[in-house]
C-alpha positions as a Markdown table, in Angstrom:
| # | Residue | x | y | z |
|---|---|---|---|---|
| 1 | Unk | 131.3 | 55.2 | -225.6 |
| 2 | Unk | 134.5 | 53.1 | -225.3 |
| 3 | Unk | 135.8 | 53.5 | -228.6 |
| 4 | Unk | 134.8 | 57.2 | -228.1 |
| 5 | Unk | 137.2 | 57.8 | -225.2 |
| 6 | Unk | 139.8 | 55.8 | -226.3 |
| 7 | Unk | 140.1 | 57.9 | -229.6 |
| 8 | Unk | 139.7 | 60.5 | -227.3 |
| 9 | Unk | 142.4 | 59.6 | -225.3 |
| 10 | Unk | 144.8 | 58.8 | -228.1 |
| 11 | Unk | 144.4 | 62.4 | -229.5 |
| 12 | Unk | 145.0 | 63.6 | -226.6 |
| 13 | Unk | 148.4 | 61.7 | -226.5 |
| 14 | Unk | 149.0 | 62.6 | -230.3 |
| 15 | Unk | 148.6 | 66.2 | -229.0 |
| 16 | Unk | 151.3 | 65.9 | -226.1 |
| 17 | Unk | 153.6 | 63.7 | -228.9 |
| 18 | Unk | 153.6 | 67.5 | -230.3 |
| 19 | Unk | 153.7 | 69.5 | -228.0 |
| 20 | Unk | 156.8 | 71.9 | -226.6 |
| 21 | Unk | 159.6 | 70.7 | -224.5 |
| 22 | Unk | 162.8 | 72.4 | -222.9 |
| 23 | Unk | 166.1 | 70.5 | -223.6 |
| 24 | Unk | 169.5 | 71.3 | -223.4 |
| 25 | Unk | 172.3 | 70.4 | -225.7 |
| 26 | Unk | 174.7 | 68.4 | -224.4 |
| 27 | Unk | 176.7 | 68.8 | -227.0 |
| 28 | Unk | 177.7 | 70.8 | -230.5 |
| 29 | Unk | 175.2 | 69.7 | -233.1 |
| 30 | Unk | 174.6 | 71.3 | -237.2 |
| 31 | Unk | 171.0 | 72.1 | -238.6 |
| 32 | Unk | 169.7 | 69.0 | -238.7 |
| 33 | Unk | 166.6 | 68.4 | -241.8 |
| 34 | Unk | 163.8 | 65.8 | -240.9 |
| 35 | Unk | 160.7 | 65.1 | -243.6 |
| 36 | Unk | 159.8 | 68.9 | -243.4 |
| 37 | Unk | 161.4 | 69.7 | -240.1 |
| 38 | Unk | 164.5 | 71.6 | -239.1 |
| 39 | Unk | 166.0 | 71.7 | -235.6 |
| 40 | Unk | 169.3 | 73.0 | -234.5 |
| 41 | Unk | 171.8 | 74.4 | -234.9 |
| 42 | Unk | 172.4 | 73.4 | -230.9 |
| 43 | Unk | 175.2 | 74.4 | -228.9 |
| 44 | Unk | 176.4 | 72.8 | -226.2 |
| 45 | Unk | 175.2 | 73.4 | -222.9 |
| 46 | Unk | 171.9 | 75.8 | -224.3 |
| 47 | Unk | 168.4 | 75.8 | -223.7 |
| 48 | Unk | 165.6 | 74.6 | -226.9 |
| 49 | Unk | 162.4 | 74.5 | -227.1 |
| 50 | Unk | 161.2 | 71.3 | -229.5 |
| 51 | Unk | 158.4 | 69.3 | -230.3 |
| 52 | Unk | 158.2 | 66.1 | -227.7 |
| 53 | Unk | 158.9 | 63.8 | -230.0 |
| 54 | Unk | 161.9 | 65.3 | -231.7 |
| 55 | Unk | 163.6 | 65.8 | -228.2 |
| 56 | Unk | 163.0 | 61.9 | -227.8 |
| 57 | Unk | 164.7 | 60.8 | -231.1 |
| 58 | Unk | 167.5 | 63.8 | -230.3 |
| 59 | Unk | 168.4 | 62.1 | -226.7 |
| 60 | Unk | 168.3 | 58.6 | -228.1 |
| 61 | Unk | 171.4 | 60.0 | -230.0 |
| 62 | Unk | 173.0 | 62.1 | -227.0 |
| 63 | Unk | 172.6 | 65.3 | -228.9 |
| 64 | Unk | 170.0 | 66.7 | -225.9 |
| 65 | Unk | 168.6 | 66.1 | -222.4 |
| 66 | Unk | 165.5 | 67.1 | -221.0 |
| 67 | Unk | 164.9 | 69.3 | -218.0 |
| 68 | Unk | 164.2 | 67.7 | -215.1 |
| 69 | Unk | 161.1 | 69.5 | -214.9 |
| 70 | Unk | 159.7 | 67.9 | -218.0 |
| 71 | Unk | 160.2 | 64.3 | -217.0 |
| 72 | Unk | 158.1 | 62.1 | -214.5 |
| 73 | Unk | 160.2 | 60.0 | -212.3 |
| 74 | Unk | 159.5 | 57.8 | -209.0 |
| 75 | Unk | 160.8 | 60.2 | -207.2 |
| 76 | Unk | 158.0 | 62.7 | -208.4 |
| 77 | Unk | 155.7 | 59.8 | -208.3 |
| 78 | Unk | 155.9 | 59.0 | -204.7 |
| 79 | Unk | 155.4 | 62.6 | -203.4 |
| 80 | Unk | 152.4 | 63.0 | -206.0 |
| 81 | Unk | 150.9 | 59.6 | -204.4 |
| 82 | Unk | 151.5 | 61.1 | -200.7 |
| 83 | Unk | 149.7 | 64.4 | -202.0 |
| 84 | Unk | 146.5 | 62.6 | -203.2 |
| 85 | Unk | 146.3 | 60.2 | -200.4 |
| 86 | Unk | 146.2 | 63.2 | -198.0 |
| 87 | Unk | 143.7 | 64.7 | -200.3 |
| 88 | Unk | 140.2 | 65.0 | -198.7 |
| 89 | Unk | 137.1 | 63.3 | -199.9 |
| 90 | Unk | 136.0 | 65.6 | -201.7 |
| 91 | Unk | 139.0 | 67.4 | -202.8 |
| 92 | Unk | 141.3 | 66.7 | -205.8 |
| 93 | Unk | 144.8 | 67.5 | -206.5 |
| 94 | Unk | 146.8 | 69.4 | -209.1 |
| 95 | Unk | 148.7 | 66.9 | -211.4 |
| 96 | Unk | 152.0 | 67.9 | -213.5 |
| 97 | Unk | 151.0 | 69.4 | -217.0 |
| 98 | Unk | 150.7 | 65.9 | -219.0 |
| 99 | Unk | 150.7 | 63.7 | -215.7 |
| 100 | Unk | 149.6 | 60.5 | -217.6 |
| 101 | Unk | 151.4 | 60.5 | -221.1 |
| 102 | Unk | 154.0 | 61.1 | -218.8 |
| 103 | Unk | 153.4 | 58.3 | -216.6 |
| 104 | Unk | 152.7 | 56.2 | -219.7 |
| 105 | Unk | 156.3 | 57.2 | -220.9 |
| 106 | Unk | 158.0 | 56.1 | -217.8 |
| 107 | Unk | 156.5 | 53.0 | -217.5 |
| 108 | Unk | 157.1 | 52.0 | -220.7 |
| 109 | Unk | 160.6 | 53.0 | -220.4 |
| 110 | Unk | 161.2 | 51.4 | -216.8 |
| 111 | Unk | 159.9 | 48.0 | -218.3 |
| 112 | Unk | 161.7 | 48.2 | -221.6 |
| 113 | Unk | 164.7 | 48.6 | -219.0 |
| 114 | Unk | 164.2 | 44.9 | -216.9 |
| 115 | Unk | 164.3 | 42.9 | -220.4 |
| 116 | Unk | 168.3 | 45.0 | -220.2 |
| 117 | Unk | 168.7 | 45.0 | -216.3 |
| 118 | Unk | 166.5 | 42.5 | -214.6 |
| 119 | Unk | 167.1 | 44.0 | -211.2 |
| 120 | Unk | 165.2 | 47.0 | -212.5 |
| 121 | Unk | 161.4 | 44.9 | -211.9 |
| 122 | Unk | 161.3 | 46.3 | -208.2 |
| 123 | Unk | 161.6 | 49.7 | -209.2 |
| 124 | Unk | 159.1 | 49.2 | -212.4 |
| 125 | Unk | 156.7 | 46.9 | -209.8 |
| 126 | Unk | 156.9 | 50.0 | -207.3 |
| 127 | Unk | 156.2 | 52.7 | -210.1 |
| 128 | Unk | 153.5 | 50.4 | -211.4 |
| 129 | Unk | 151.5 | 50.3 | -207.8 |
| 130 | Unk | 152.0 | 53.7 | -207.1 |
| 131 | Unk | 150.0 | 54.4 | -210.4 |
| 132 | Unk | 147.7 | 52.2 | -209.8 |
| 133 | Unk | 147.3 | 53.4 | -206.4 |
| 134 | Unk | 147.3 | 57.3 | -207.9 |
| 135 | Unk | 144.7 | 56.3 | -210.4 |
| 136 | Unk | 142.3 | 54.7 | -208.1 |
| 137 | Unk | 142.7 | 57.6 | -205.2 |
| 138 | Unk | 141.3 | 59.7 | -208.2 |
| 139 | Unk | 139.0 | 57.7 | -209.5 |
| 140 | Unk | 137.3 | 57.6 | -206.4 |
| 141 | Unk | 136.5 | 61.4 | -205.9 |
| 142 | Unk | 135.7 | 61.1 | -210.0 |
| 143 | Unk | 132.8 | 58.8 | -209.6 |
| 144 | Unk | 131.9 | 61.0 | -206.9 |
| 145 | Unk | 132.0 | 64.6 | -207.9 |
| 146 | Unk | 130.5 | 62.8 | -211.6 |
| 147 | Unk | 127.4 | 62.1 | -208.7 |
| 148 | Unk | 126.9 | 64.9 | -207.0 |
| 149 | Unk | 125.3 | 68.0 | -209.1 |
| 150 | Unk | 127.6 | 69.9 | -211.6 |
| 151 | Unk | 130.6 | 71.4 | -210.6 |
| 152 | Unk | 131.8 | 74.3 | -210.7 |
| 153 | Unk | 135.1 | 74.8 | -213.3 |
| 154 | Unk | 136.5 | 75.7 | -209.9 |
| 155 | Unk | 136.2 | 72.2 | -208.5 |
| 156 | Unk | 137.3 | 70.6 | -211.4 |
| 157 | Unk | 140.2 | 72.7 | -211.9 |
| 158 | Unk | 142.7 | 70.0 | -211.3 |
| 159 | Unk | 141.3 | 67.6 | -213.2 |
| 160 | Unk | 143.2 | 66.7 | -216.1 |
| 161 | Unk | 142.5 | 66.7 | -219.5 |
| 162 | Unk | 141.6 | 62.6 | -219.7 |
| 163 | Unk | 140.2 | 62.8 | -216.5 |
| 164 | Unk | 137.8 | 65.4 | -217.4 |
| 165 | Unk | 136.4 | 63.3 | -220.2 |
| 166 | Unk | 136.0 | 60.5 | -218.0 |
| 167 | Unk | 134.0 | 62.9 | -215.6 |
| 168 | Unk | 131.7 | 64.3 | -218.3 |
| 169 | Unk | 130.9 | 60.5 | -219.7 |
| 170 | Unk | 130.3 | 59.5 | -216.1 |
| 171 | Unk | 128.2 | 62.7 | -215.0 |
| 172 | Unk | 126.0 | 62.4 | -218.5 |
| 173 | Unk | 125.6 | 58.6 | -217.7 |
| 174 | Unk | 124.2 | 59.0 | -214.3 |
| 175 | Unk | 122.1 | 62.0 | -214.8 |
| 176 | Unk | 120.3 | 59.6 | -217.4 |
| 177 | Unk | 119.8 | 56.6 | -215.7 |
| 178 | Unk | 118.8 | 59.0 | -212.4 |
| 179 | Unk | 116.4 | 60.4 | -215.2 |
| 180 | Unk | 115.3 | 57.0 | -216.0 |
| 181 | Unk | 114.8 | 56.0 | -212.7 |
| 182 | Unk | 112.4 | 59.0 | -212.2 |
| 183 | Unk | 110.5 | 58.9 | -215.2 |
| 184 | Unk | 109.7 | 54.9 | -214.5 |
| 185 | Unk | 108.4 | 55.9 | -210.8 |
| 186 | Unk | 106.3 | 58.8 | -212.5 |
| 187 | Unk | 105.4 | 56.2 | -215.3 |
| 188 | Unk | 104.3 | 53.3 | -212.9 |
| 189 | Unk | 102.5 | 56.0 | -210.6 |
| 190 | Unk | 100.0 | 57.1 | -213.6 |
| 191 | Unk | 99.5 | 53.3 | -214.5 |
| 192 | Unk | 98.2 | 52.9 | -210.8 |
| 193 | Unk | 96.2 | 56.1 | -211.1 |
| 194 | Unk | 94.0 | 54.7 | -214.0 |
């Protein structure tokens, strides 16, 4: 089951790699011809649409920045960790589109930064405990709607797409061992009957 979400999981990141992005040029830029891929022309100040990835390797070289609508910052963190604290028991919030390859992304990139800037470790520390705080929060009402009897697509709505397969390993898991559970008592009742 491990190895099974993890895969699972990395696809799903592999996918996101991939997937569409707004930018906008910050500059002037010619065609420019990757192993089968073309991007540009871009001019300055213009809006693109490009693969995740490509928009990475295009801002490590100035050419593009992404909307701010695109990124995850702590910022956006903080108001999503007020949102699911608030959140009732049973209830679970909307996350951005890609919430955790995003939050994956700007962790990565907020601890790369303290090896540069060593003053940077509060804000990474911060960043890191409001995750850990988000994740847990959601966790929570996981196990528990993965308890209770199948939900409705309207309930699980907000899940997102790693969530979701966490959800469906942990309902299928306790449905069986509640199965178990139940066929032992029926089992050890018909023993007592002979």
């Amino acid at each position: 089951m491990q190895g099974g979400l993890a895969h699972k999981i990395k696809a799903l990141d592999f996918m996101f790699e991939n997937s569409p992005v707004k930018v906008i040029a910050n500059r002037n830029c010619p065609e420019i011809k990757l192993a089968g891929l073309t991007v540009g022309p871009f001019e300055e100040g213009n809006e693109y649409e490009v693969s995740y990835w490509v928009a990475r390797q295009l801002e490590k070289f100035g050419v593009v920045r992404f909307r701010s609508e695109e990124l995850l910052d702590s910022a956006k963190l903080s108001k999503i960790h007020w949102k699911e604290r608030v959140q009732l028991a049973g209830q679970i919030s909307e996350l951005p589109k890609d919430f955790y390859p995003k939050l994956r992304r700007l962790l990565a990139e907020l601890k790369e930064g303290t090896v540069k800037n060593p003053e940077k470790m509060r804000e990474y520390e911060k960043v890191k405990q409001l995750a850990t705080d988000i994740v847990s929060l959601r966790l929570k009402k996981i196990v528990s709607l993965s308890s209770s009897p199948a939900q409705t697509g309207h309930i699980l709505k907000n899940l997102t797409a790693e969530e979701r397969l966490l959800y469906e390993q942990i309902y299928k898991l306790i449905n069986l061992w509640k199965s178990r559970l139940i066929e032992f008592e029926e089992e050890k009742g018909e023993r007592e009957n002979d």
